[in-house]
N, C-alpha and C positions, 0 to 999 in steps of 0.2 A: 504494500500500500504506500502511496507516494505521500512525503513528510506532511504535507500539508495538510492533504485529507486527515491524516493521523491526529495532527494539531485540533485540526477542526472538530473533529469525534471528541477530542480531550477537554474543545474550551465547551462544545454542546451538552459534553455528558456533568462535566464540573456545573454548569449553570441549572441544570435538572436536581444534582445532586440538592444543591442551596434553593435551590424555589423549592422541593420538597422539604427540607427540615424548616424554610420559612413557612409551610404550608402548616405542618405538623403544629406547629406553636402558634399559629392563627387559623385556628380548622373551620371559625364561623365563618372565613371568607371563602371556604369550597362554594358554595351556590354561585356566586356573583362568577366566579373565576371559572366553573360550569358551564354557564351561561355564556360567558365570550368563543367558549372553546364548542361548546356543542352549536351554537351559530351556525359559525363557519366551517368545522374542519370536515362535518363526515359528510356534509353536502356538495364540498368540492369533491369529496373522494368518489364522486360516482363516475362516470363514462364521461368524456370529454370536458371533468372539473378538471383542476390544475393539479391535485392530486390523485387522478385517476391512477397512475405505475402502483400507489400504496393502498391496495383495496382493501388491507386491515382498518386502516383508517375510518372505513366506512363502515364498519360493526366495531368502533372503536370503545364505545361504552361496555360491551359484551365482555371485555375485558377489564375496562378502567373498574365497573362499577363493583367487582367481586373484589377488586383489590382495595377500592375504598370502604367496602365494606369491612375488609381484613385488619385494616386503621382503625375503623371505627372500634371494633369488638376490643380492640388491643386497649386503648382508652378504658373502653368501657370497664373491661376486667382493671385498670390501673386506679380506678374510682370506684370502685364495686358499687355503681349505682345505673339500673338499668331503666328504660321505658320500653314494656313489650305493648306491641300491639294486642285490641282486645281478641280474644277467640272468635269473634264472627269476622276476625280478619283472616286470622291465623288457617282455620281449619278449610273454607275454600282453599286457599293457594297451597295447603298441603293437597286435597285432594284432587285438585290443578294440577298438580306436579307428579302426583300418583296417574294421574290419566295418561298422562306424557310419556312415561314411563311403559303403561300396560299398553297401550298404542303404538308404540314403537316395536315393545317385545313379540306385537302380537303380526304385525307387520313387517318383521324382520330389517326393522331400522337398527344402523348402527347405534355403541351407544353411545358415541361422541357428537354424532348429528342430532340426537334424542338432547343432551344437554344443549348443544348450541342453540335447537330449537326454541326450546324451555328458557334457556335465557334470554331469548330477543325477546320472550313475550313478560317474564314475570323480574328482568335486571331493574325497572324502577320501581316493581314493591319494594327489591330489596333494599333500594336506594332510600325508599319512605323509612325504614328502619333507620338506616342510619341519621336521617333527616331529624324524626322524631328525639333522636339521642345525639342531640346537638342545642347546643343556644343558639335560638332563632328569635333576639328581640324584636321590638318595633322598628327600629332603624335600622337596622338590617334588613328587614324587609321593603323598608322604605327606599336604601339606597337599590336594590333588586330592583324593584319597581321602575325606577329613574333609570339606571339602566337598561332594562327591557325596551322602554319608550324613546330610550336615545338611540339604538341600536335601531329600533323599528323606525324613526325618523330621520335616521341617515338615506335609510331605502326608498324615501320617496323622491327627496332632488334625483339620487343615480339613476330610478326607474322610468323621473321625467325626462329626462334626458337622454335615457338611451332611449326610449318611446318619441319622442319627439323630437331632435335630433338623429338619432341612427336609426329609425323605424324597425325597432325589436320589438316584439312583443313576446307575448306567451310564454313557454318554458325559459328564454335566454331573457327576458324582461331584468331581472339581477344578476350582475355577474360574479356580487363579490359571494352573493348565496348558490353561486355555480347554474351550472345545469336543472332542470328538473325543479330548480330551488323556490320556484311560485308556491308549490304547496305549504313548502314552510312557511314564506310570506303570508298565505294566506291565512294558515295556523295563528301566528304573529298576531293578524291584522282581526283575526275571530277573540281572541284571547285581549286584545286591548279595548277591545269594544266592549267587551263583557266589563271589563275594571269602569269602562268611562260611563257605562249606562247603570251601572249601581251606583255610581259616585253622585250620579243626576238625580237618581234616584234618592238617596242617602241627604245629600248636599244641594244642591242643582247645578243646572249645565248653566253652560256659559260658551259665549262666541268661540273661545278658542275651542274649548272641546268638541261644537257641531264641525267647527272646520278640518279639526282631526279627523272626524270619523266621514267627512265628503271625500277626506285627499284618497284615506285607505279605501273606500269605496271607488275614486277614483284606478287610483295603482291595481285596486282587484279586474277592474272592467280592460283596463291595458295589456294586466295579464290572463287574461281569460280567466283567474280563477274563480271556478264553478261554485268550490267548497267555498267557499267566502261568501258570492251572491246569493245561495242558495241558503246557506244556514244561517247570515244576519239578521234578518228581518223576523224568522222566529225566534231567535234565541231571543233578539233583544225585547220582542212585545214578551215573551215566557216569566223575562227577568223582573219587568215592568208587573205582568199580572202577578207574579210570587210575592211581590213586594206590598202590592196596595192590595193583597188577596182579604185581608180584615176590614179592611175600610168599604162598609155595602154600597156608601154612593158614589165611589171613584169607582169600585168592583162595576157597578152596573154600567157605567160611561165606557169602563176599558172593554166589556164582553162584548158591547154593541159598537162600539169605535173602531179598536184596533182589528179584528177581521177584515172589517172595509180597507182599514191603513194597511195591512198583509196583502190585501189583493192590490192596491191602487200601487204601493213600492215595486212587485212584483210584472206588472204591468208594464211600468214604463223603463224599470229596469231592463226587461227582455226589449223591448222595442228598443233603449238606448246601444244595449251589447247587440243588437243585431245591425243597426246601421254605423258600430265601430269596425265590427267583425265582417265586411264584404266578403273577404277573400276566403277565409277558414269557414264560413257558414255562421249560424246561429245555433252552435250547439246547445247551448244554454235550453233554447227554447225547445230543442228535443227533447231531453231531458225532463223537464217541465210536463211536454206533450206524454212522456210514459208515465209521470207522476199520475195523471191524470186516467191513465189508459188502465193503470193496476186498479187505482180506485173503484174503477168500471168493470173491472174483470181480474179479482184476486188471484183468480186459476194461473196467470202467469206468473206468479210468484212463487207456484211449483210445477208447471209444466213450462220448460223453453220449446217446446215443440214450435215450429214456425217465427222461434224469435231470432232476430239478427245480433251476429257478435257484439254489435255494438251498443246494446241494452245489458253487457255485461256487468257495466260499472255498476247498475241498482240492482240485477235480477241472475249476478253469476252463481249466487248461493241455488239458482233451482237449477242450473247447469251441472255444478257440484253434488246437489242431492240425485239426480238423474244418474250420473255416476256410481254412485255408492249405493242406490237404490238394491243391485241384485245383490247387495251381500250384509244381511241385517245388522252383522257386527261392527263393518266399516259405517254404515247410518248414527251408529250411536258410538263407535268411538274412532271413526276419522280412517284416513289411509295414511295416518302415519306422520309423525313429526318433521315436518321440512317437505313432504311427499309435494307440496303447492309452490316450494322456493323456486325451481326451475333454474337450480343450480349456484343459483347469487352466493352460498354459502361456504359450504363442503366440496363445490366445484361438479356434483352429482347429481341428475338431472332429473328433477321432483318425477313422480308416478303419474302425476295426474297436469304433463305439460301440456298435453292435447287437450285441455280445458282452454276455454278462450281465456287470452292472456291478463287482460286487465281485471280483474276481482277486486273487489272491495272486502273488507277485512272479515265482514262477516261468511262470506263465502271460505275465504281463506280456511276460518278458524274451523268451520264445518268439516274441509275437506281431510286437516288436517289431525284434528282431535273429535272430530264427531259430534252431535247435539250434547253430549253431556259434557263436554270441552266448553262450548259454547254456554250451557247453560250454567255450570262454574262459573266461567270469567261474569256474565251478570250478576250472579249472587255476590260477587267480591263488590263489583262496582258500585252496585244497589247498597252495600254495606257502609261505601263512602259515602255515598249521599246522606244517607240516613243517620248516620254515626258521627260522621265529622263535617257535614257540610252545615244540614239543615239547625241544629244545637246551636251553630253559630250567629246566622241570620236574627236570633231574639239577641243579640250580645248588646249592652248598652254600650260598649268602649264603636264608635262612628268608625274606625278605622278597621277593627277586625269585623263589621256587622257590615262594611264596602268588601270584602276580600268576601266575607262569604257569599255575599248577596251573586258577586259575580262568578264565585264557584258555581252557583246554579246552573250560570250559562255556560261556562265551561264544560260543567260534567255534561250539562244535554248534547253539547256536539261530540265529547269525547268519548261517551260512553252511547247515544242511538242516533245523532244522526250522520257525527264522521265516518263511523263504522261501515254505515251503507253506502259510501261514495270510495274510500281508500284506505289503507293500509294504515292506520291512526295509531296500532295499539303494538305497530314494531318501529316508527320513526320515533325520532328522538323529539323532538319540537312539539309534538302533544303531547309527549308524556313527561318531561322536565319540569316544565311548567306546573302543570295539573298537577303531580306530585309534592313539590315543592309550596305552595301554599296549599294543599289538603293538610302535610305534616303540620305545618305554622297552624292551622284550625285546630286540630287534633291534641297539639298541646295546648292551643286556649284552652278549649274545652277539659283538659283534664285538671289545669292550672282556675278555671272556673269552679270545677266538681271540687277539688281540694279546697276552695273560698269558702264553697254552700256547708260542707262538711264541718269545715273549723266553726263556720257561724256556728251551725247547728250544736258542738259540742260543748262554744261560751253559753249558748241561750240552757242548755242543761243544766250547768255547773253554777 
């Protein structure tokens, strides 16, 4: 190896060595330092990103997270003071992980492709672990916050600019978020809205924050993102109705109001993305047009009989079950862990690649762990709502009663309606997020239950 590259290996690995033991002795700055890293790095790492040669890179949590998990535990045994999650957390993702397992064995999956699997889908529970057994004060989360929203408002100058100047659009619409990287924009641009319409909610709006959520409405129509138009408008009237759901005479204005405001956004939204979009068509509006077609006719939501590939993105899970239909076992526990990857992983080319290619996450989880796969991963998800999100929303501190209020929104796209559109619950950019403030919830609420208790035990004595 020629001296320099040598040098260079020496001054890169010495500067890792010192960010790690600086990291060690400030571990409340893991989220923040997370956050710049998970951005960027595994969204270049895909196919014509800048790090495409280092495709570890782009399952690079699959690794980081077991190692910071390994820190974490190491702490935790040096303080002998732990926070475990409650048992209706615990006992799904055990028997999450038991399915993985018997689904593999019973499919003759390897068993290193069985864990690799296993890990893209459950590495940010284990991350909530560590999360939870961490100091996560107020400003901590505050500085998060600030970051999140400087990071997401860098991407609007670059996207205007490359949209109107270099007329990019769509998947290259970002470059510093690489290839493909609008989804995560979109993610971003779904996750700020939810903060800025509880905050409206909570506080109220003001000029600047309608003009934030025009611009990322804007950046979403540039870059075709679908998941963006598609789930704003409900999440945010969802957030709106959760919130004033006690109050019977706003309740009654919001049930007869905001329907009309869901169609009339919807409306002109498709007509807007259809006279930007000449050239690529009006996807949007197809989309739309099958929403409306299932409505009318359920049956295609288990027969694809006569459906076109391109109704996979909402309707690949009855392509998947049509699959697995002749063999009762794969129906209820999947063809196998990774059998849906089509190689991206282990380099081995899933069972079920002659499935149309584009699947959304639910079809995925079908194919690969079966309805009881499927019906696990809700039972966990249903448990954060109910456990950690909703307990919050009554909080009097305004600050964590806006985190959860926008939890709401978040959990709706991450856990029913991102799921039907793409792959939510193996990228990193849904799940960092969402995790990272459900823990900060999780420990109000136990740092709450600990307040009610103490009262409770002065009012005895």
């Amino acid at each position: 190896m020629p001296l320099h590259n040598l040098l260079l290996l020496l001054v890169i690995g010495t500067l890792l060595v010192l960010f790690l033991i600086w990291l060690l002795s400030h571990w409340e700055w893991l989220p923040v330092i997370l956050l710049v890293i998970l951005w960027y790095i595994p969204r270049q790492a895909v196919p014509g990103g800048l790090l495409e040669d280092y495709l570890y890179l782009r399952w690079l949590t699959v690794f980081l997270i077991p190692m910071i998990l390994f820190f974490q535990i190491f702490k935790i045994v040096r303080r002998k003071n732990c926070v475990m999650p409650p048992a209706r957390f615990l006992i799904p993702l055990i028997m999450l992980s038991t399915t993985y397992i018997i689904s593999g064995i019973i499919n003759n999956v390897r068993f290193p492709e069985i864990i690799g699997s296993l890990l893209l889908y459950i590495r940010y529970s284990l991350l909530f672990f560590v999360l939870i057994n961490m100091d996560l004060p107020e400003d901590k989360i505050q500085i998060f916050i600030k970051l999140f929203f400087l990071l997401l408002a860098i991407q609007i100058p670059e996207c205007f600019y490359r949209y109107f100047v270099l007329g990019i659009s769509g998947d290259l619409l970002s470059w510093t978020l690489g290839p493909y990287g609008q989804f995560d924009l979109g993610v971003y641009s779904i996750y700020a809205i939810c903060l800025i319409t509880a905050y409206g909610c909570i506080n109220r709006f003001n000029w600047y924050k309608l003009l934030a959520m025009i611009l990322l409405f804007t950046v979403a129509i540039m870059g075709e993102i679908k998941t963006f138009i598609i789930s704003i408008p409900v999440i945010s009237i969802a957030i709106v109705v959760y919130y004033f759901r006690n109050s019977k005479g706003i309740k009654r204005v919001l049930i007869l109001g905001l329907p009309i405001l869901l169609v009339l956004i919807v409306y002109y939204i498709v007509r807007l993305w259809g006279s930007v979009h000449t050239s690529s068509g009006n996807a949007l509006q197809f989309y739309l047009q099958l929403v409306f077609q299932i409505l009318s006719n359920p049956d295609m939501l288990f027969n694809p009989q006569g459906l076109s590939l391109e109704t996979s993105r909402f309707l690949g899970h009855a392509f998947v079950l049509d699959y697995l239909k002749s063999n009762p076992l794969n129906l209820l526990l999947g063809a196998g862990p990774g059998s849906l990857m089509a190689g991206q992983f282990f380099g081995t080319p899933g069972k079920l690649f002659d499935v149309p290619q584009y699947l959304n996450q639910i079809a995925v989880i079908i194919g690969e762990v079966g309805i009881i796969g499927l019906f696990l991963f809700y039972i966990f998800y249903l448990n954060i709502l109910i456990l950690v999100i909703q307990p919050n929303v009554g909080s009097q501190n305004r600050f964590v009663k806006t985190i959860a209020l926008a939890g709401v929104g978040m959990w709706l796209f991450y856990a029913f309606l991102g799921p039907w559109y793409d792959l939510v619950w193996r990228h990193d950019s849904p799940n960092f997020i969402f995790y990272y403030f459900s823990a900060y919830l999780y420990l109000q609420k136990l740092q709450n239950n600990q307040l009610r208790e103490s009262v409770k035990y002065y009012n005895v004595k």
